[in-house]
N, C-alpha and C positions, 0 to 999 in steps of 0.2 A: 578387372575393374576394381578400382579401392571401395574401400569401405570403410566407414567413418566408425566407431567404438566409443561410444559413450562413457564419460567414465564417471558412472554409476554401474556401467557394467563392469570397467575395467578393475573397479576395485571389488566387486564382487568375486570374479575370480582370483585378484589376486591374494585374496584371503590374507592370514596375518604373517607379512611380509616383512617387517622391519628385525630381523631377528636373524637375517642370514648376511650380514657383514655389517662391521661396526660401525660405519657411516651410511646415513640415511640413501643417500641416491645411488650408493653402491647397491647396497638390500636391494633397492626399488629397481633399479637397472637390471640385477641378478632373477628378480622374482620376474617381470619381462620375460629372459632368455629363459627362463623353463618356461615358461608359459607356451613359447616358439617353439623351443625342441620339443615338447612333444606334441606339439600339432595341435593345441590348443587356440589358438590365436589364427582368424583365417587369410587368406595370402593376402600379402599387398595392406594389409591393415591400416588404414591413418590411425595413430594414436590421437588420444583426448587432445584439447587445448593445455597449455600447460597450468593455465590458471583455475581451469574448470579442473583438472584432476588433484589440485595442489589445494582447493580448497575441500573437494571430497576426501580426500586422505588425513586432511590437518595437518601437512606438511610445507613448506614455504614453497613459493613458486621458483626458487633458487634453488633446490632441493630436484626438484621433476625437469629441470631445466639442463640441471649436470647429471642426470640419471637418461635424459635420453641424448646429451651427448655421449655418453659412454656409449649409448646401443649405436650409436653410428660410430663410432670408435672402432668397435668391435665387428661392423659390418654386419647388425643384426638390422638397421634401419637407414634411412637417407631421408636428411633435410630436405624439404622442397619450397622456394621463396613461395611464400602464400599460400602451400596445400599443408603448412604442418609438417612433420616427422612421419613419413610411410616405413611398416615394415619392410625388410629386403626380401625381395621375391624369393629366391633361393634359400631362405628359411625358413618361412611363413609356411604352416603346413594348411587343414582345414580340417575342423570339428564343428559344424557348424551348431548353432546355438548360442543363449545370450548368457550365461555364467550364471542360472539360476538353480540349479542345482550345486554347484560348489560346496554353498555352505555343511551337506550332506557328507562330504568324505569324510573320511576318519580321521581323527589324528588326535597328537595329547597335548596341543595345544593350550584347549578352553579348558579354562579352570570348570564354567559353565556356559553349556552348549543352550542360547535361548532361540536358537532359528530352527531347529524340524519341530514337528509336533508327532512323532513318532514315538509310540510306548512302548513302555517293557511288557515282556508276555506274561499272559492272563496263568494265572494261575495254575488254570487246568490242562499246561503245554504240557507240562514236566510229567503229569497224571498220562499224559494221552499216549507219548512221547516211550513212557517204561512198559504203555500196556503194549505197544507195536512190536511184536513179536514173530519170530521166524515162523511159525504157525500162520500167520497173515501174509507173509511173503509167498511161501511155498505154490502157491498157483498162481504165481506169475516170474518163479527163476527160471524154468523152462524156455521162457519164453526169452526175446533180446531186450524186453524191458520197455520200449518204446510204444508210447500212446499218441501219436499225435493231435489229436483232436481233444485230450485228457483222459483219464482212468474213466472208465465207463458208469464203473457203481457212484463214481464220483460224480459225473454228470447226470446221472438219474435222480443222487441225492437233490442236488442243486434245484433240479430241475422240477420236483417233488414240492420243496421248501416255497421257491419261484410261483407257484400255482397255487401252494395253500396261504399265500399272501396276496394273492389276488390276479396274479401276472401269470394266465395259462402258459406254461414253459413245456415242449418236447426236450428229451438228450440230443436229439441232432440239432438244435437251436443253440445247443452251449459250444464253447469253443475254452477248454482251459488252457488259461496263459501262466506265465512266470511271473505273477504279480501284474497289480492293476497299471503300472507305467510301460510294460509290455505291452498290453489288451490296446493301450491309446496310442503308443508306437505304432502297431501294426495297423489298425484304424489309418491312421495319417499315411502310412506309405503304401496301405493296398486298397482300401474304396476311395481316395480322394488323391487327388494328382499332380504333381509338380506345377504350382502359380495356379492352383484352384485357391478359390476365396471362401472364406470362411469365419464366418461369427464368433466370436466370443464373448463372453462375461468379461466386465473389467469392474474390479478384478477378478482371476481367476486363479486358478491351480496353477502354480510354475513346473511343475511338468511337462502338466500338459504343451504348455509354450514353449516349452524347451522341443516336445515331440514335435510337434507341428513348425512349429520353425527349421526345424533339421529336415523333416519332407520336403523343404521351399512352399511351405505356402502361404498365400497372402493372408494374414490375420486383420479383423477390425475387433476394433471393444466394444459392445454394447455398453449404455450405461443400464445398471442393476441395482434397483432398490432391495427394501424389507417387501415390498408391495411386488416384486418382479421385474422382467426386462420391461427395456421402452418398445413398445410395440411400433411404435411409428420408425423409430429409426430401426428397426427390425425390417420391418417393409421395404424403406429405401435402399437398404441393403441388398436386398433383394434384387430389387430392380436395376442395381448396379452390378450382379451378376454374382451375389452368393451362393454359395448353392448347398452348404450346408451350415449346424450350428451347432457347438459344444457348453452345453449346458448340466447346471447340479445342482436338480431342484429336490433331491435328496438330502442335506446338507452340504452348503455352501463349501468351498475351504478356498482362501481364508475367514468369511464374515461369519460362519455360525451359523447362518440362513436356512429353513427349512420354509420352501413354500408349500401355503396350506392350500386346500384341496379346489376352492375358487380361482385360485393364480395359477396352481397347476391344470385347470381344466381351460383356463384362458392360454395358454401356453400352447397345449396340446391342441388346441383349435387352431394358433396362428399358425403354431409346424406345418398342422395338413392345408388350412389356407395357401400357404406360399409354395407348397411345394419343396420343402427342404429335406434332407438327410440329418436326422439329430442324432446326435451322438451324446447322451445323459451319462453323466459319473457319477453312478453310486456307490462310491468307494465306503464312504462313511458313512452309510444308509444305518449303521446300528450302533450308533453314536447319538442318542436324542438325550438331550439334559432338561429338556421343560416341556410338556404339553404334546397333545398328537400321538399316532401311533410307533410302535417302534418293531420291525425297523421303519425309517419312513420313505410315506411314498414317491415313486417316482413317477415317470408318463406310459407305463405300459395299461395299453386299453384306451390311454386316451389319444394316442397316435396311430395310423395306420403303419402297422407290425412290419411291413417292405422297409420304412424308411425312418425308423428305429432302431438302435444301435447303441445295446446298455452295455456298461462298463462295471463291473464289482469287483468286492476283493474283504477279505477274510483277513490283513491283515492290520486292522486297525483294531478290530474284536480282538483278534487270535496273539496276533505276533508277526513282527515285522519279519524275521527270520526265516519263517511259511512264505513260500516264494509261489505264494498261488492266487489267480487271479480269475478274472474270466470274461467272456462275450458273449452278450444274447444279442441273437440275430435274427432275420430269415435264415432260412436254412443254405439257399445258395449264396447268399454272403456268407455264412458260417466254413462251408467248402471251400471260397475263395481266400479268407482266411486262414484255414488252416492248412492249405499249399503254401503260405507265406513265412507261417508259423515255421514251417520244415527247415525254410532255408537259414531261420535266424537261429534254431536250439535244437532242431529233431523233435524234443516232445519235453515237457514241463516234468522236472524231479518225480521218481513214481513213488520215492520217499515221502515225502511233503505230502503230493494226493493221497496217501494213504495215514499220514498224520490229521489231515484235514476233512478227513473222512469219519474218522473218531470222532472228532471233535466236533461235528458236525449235530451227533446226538444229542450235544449239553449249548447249543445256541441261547434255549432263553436262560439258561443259568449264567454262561456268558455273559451276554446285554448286561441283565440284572449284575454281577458284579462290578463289569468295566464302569458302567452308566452312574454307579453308587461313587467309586471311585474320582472320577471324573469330575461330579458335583462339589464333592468333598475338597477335590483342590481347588475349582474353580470359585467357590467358598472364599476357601482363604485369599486366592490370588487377587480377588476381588479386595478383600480389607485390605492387602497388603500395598497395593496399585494404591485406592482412597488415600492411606497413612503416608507413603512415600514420593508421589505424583499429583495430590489433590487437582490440577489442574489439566492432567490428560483424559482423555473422553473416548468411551466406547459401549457399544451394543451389548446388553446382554445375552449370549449363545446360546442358538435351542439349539446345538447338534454341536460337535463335534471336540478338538482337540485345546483349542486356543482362544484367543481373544484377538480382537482385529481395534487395534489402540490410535486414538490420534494423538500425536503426543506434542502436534503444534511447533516441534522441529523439525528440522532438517534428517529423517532419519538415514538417510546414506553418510551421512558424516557422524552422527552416532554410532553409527556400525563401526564404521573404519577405526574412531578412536575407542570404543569398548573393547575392540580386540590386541589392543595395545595393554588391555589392563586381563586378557583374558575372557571375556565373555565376547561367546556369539551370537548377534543377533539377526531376524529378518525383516529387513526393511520394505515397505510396500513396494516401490518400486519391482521388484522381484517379479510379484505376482501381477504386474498387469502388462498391457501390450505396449503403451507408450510410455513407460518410466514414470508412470505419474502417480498418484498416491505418495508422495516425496513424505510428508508428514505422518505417516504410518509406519508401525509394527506389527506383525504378528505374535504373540505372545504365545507361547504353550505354556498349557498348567498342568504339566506331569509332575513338576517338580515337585520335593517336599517342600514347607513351608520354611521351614528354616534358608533350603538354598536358593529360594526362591527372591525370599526376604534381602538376604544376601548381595545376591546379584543387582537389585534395585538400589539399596541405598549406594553400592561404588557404580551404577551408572546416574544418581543423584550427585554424586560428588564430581563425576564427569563434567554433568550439564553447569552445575555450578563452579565448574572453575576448580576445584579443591585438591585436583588428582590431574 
């Protein structure tokens, strides 16, 4: 069956594309076929309208017009009188997902990468990192090395930390993952089921979206204030057959959002009223820049523990590079789990668990420098947005990495043309279910001041014409 591709999505993966042959529909037609060889693109694909993808890119509609006669030239696609341009069966591979993570690959592209909000490691990696010593190995080379469920002393830690914060945690309740987008993978493909329906925040985490879209399952957006979800269209949701919701009333990402202890206890009422499966990510629970406890709260205690299902991770504190993650559960979800876990990795780095084990001593030293840090840019980011954009508009962040910007354009066609000059940025669309938030970026403010500054005035010169 075809499937239609937005292109807001299609330019999201097709990332900065004009740069691999020296005519535009060439490039554009070329960046297509990788997209197909590698199984990027899923079978049978209707490409965009050509006018709708000609104005996402800032390209002429003449330009996307001789770009996809070449893919049918070439036998990558076929004209259809009235369906558009389908890819050709016999290339079209399948990765499913909507190109929300792309911006994340590597490469030496951007001058300035403005779409993750992922930081550089905390100081005390490098400290934790020299003191891991063949003396700490020695009782476990004997061994094959494999935890599945995680290093033990490591889930005791957690688990320990977990309770002295208010959230009575067992080690058979934890489940350590390969980072927090693992923990939400397996979530989506082993307690919930091919075309099960499922809540979200809109917007939410583009991960997440990306996990749960590759399970096949039906997503709806909640709308989500500063004041929390809509409870009403919570309900109806319900009654049209939801049966779980993914929610981060820990800090938000993208908004900043931390609900305070009123919204979160109204929350954790309507969970157990409906009868749902929550699954809360608190990834960035120790990310707080204003007011409230830190780390901050999420729904443990105020939902009944069966159908509760937390998501954390260490490296937004720590370092992106600590590929450690985790799940609190019931116990017999935690087992069901970590049968799942087996088939996708064996068991999570015993490297890393035992870097994250170290590190685990110096938490509030941690917070307290990340959270100074943080401030510090978010500070300037702030003047520098005022001085350079006086007209876009945004919240200011109790938690986390970035700023969630209205910037009253069109942000998918900002993207497309910043990355012509070098900068990448993340357009809201990204993060929500239905493409919509068009007039939003996410900002990180990791950067220094200087490159931050930078990056603004040549997308000021963008928007005005100048470049």
């Amino acid at each position: 069956m075809a499937r239609q591709i937005s292109a807001q999505q299609l330019a999201r993966m097709l990332g900065p594309w004009r740069g691999a042959a020296d005519r535009l529909d060439e490039a554009l037609a070329a960046a297509v076929r990788d997209l197909v060889d590698a199984a990027l693109l899923p079978e049978a694909t209707t490409l965009p309208p050509q006018r709708q993808l000609a104005t996402t890119l800032g390209v002429s509609r003449g330009t996307v017009s001789a770009a996809y006669d070449a893919l049918v030239a070439a036998d990558y696609a076929v004209a259809r009188q009235g369906s558009g341009t389908q890819l050709h069966r016999r290339h079209a591979g399948e990765v499913p997902g909507g190109g929300r993570l792309f911006s994340l690959a590597a490469g030496g592209e951007a001058q300035v990468d403005l779409s993750s909000g992922a930081l550089p490691a905390s100081d005390l990696v490098a400290d934790a990192w020299a003191a891991t010593t063949a003396h700490d190995l020695a009782p476990y080379l004997p061994a094959d090395g494999y935890f599945p469920a995680g290093l033990p002393p490591l889930r005791t830690a957690i688990a320990r930390q977990l309770t002295a914060e208010g959230h009575p945690t067992e080690p058979g309740q934890l489940l350590i993952t390969s980072g927090a987008q693992q923990a939400v993978w397996l979530i989506a493909h082993t307690l919930l089921s091919h075309g099960d329906r499922i809540a979200v925040e809109d917007p939410t985490y583009r991960g997440a979206l990306e996990a749960f879209t590759g399970a096949g399952l039906a997503l709806t957006g909640v709308r989500t204030t500063s004041a929390g979800i809509d409870a009403d269209q919570l309900r109806a949701l319900r009654r049209r057959g939801h049966t779980a919701l993914y929610c981060q009333p820990a800090v938000h990402n993208p908004t900043g959002r931390i609900l305070g202890p009123q919204a979160r206890r109204a929350l954790g009422a309507l969970v157990d009223e409906l009868g749902l499966l929550a699954v809360e990510d608190c990834s960035s629970r120790d990310l707080v820049l204003s007011g409230g406890p830190c780390p901050a709260r999420g729904l443990g205690g105020l939902v009944d523990p069966d159908r509760l299902v937390t998501v954390g991770s260490t490296s937004k504190l720590f370092w992106g590079g600590i590929r450690v993650g985790w799940i609190r559960a019931a116990e017999p979800l935690v087992r069901k789990l970590t049968q799942a876990k087996k088939a996708v990795d064996l068991s999570t780095s015993l490297l890393d668990q035992m870097l994250l084990l170290d590190l685990m001593r110096h938490l509030d030293r941690a917070r307290a420098l990340r959270n100074a840090m943080l401030r510090e840019r978010l500070d300037a980011a702030h003047a520098q947005l005022k001085a350079v954009f006086p007209d876009w508009r945004w919240e200011n962040p109790q938690g986390g990495t970035g700023l969630w910007v209205d910037t009253g354009l069109n942000a998918v066609e900002l993207d497309a043309r910043a990355r012509t000059v070098g900068i990448k940025l993340a357009p809201g669309p990204t993060f929500s279910v239905y493409d919509g938030f068009t007039t939003y970026l996410r900002l990180p403010v990791r950067h220094d001041a200087g490159q931050l500054a930078t990056a603004l005035v040549v997308l000021r010169d963008l928007v005005a014409g100048r470049r």
